[in-house]
C-alpha positions in Angstrom: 12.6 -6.5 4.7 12.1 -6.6 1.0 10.0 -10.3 1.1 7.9 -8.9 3.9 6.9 -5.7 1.6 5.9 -8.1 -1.4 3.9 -10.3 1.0 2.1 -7.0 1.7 1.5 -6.2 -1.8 0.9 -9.5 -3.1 -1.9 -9.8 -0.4 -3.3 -6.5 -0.5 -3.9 -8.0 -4.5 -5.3 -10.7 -3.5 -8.1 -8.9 -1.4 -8.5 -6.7 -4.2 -9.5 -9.7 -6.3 -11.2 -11.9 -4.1 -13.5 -8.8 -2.1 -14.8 -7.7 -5.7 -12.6 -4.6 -4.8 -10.5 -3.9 -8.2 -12.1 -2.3 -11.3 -9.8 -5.1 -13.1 -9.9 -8.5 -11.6 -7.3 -10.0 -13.5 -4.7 -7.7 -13.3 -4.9 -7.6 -9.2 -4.8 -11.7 -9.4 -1.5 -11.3 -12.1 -0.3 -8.7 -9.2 -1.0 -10.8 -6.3 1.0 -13.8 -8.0 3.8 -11.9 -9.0 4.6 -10.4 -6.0 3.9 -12.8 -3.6 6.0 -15.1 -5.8 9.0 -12.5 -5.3 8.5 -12.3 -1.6 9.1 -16.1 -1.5 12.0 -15.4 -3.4 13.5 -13.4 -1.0 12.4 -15.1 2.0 11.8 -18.7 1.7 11.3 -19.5 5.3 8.6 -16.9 5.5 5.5 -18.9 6.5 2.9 -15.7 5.8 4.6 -15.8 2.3 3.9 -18.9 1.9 1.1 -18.5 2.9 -0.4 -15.7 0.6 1.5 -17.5 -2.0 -0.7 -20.2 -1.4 -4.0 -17.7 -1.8 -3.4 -16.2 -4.9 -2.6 -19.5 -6.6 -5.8 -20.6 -5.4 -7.8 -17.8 -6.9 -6.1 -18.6 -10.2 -7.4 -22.2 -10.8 -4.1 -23.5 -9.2 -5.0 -25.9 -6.7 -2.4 -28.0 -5.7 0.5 -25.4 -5.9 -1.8 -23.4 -3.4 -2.5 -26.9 -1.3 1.8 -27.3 -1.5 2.5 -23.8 0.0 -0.3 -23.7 2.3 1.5 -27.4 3.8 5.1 -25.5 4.1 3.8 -22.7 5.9 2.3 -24.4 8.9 5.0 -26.6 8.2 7.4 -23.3 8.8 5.3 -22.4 11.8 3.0 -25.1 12.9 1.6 -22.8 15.7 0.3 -19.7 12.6 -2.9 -19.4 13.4 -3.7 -17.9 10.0 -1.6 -20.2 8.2 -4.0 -23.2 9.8 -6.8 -21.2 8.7 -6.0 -20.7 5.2 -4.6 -24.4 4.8 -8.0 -25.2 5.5 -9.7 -23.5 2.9 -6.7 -24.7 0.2 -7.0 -28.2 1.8 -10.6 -28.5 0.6 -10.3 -27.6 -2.6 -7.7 -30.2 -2.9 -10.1 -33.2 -1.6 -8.7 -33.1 1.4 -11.8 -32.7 4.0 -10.3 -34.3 6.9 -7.1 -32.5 6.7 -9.0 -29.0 6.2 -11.3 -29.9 9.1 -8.4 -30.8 11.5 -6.5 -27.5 10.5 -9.4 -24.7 10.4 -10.1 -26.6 14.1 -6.2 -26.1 15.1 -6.6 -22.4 13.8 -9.4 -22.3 16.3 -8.1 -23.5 19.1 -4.5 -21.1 18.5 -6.2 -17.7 18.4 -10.0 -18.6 20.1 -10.7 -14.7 20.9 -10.2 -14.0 17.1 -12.6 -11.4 15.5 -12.1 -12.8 11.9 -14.7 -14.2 9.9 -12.6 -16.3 8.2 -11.8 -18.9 10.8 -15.5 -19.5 11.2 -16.3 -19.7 7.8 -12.7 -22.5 6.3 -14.0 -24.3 9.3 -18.2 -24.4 7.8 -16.7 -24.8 4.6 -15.0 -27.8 5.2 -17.9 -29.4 7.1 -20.0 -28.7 4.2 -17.5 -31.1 2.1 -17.8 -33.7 4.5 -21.8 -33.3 4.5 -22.1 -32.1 8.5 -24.9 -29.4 7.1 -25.8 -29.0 10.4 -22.6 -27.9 12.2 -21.7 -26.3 8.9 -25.0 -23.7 9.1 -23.8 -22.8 12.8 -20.1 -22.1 12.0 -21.3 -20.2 8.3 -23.7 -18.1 10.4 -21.1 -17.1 12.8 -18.8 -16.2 9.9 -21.6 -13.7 8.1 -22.6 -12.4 11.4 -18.4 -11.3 11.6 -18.5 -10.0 8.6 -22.2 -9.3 6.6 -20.6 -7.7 3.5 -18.4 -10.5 1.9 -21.1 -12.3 -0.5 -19.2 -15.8 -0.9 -19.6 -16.0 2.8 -22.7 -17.0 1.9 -22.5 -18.9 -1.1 -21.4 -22.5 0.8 -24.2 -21.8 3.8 -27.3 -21.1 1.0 -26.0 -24.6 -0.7 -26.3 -25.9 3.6 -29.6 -24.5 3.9 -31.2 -26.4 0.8 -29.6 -29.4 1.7 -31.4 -29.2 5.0 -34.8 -28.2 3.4 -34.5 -24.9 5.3 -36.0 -22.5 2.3 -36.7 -19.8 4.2 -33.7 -18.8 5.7 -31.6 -19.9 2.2 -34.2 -17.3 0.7 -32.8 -14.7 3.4 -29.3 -15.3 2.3 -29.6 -15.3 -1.4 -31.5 -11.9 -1.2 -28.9 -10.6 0.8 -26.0 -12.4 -1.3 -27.7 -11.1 -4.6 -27.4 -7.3 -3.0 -23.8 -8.0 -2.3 -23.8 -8.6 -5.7 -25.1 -5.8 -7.0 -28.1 -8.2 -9.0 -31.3 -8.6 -8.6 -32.7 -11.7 -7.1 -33.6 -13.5 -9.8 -29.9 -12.6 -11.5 -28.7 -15.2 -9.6 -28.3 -18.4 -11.8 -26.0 -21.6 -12.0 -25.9 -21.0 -15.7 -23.5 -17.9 -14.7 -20.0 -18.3 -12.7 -20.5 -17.5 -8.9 -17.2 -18.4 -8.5 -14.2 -17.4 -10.4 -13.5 -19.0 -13.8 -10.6 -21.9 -13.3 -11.7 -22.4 -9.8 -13.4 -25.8 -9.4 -13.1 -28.6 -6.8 -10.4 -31.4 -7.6 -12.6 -34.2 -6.4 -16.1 -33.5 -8.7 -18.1 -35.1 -5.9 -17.9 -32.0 -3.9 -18.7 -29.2 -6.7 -21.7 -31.3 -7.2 -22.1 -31.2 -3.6 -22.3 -27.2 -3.8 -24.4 -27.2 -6.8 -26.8 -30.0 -5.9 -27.7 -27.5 -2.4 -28.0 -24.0 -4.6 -30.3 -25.2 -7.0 -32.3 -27.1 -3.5 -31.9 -23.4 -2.0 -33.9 -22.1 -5.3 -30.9 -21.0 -7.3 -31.6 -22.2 -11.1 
């Protein structure tokens, strides 16, 4: 199965790129694109290819197109756990809280004795966008405890923390993300990307939202 080999490949590009795994970044993104792109190709009724489509455009700025075959793979398979999960996280980026809420819940509720951190965290990240701080910290936490090495985990529950006031604890979490990082604490600045270049939220409200809560956390 040709499409399911280029799913592979285009994912395994994707992680390269979003895990700060490849020695060049843009090449693994280019990678993960093209061959997911082909694997759709091949099998356009593949909901994982859809899927991972759906990932990679995300990571490249491309929003909508990501939010579009995110829809058609839990579309394909409404009961794909990981598609639900990952609609979630393209969901919010497209302004679409409720909808991202409702599907990182539904991923949730299809596959509760998952080990992923992932579930925990599309599902905190969403309730960040909508302002549920609280709720968002518990789910974020869960997410980081999963899964401690995977720095952006962080990045949305340190913005949580200063919106609650809670220094301490954001202080905690941007030592530890700054580590993950490979900078010092004080490296960590809003005058420098923390998230990939192209990437930005389509409703401006919400990257305000994230921005507003890192600089409250002590991020300057």
């Amino acid at each position: 199965d040709y499409g399911e080999a280029f799913s592979g490949l285009g994912w395994t590009h994707v992680h390269d790129f979003n895990f700060d795994w490849s020695e060049d970044p843009a090449t693994s993104l280019r990678l993960a694109v093209e061959n997911s792109e082909r694997a759709v190709a091949l099998d356009p009724a593949s909901a994982k290819a859809h899927m991972i489509l759906g990932d990679a455009y995300l990571w490249s700025g491309r929003v909508e197109d990501a939010y579009a075959e995110g829809k058609l793979a839990i579309a394909l398979n409404p009961n794909y756990a990981d598609g639900h999960f990952l609609f979630s996280w393209y969901a919010a980026w497209a302004g679409e809280v409720e909808e991202a809420i409702a599907s990182a819940t539904k991923a949730l509720r299809l596959d509760p004795r998952t080990s992923f951190f992932g579930y925990h965290f599309t599902l905190g990240h969403a309730l960040f966008l909508s302002r549920n701080f609280v709720e968002a910290v518990s789910e974020m936490e869960e997410a980081v405890r999963r899964e401690p090495g995977v720095w952006f985990a962080r990045l949305w529950l340190i913005a949580a923390y200063g919106h609650l006031g809670e220094q301490q604890r954001a202080e905690h979490h941007l030592i530890e993300m700054a580590r993950l990082r490979g900078l010092r604490r004080n490296g960590l600045s809003l005058d420098r990307p923390l998230l990939p270049r192209g990437l930005e939220y389509r409703k401006s409200e919400h990257g305000t939202l994230l921005r507003t809560g890192l600089c409250l956390a002590g991020i300057g």
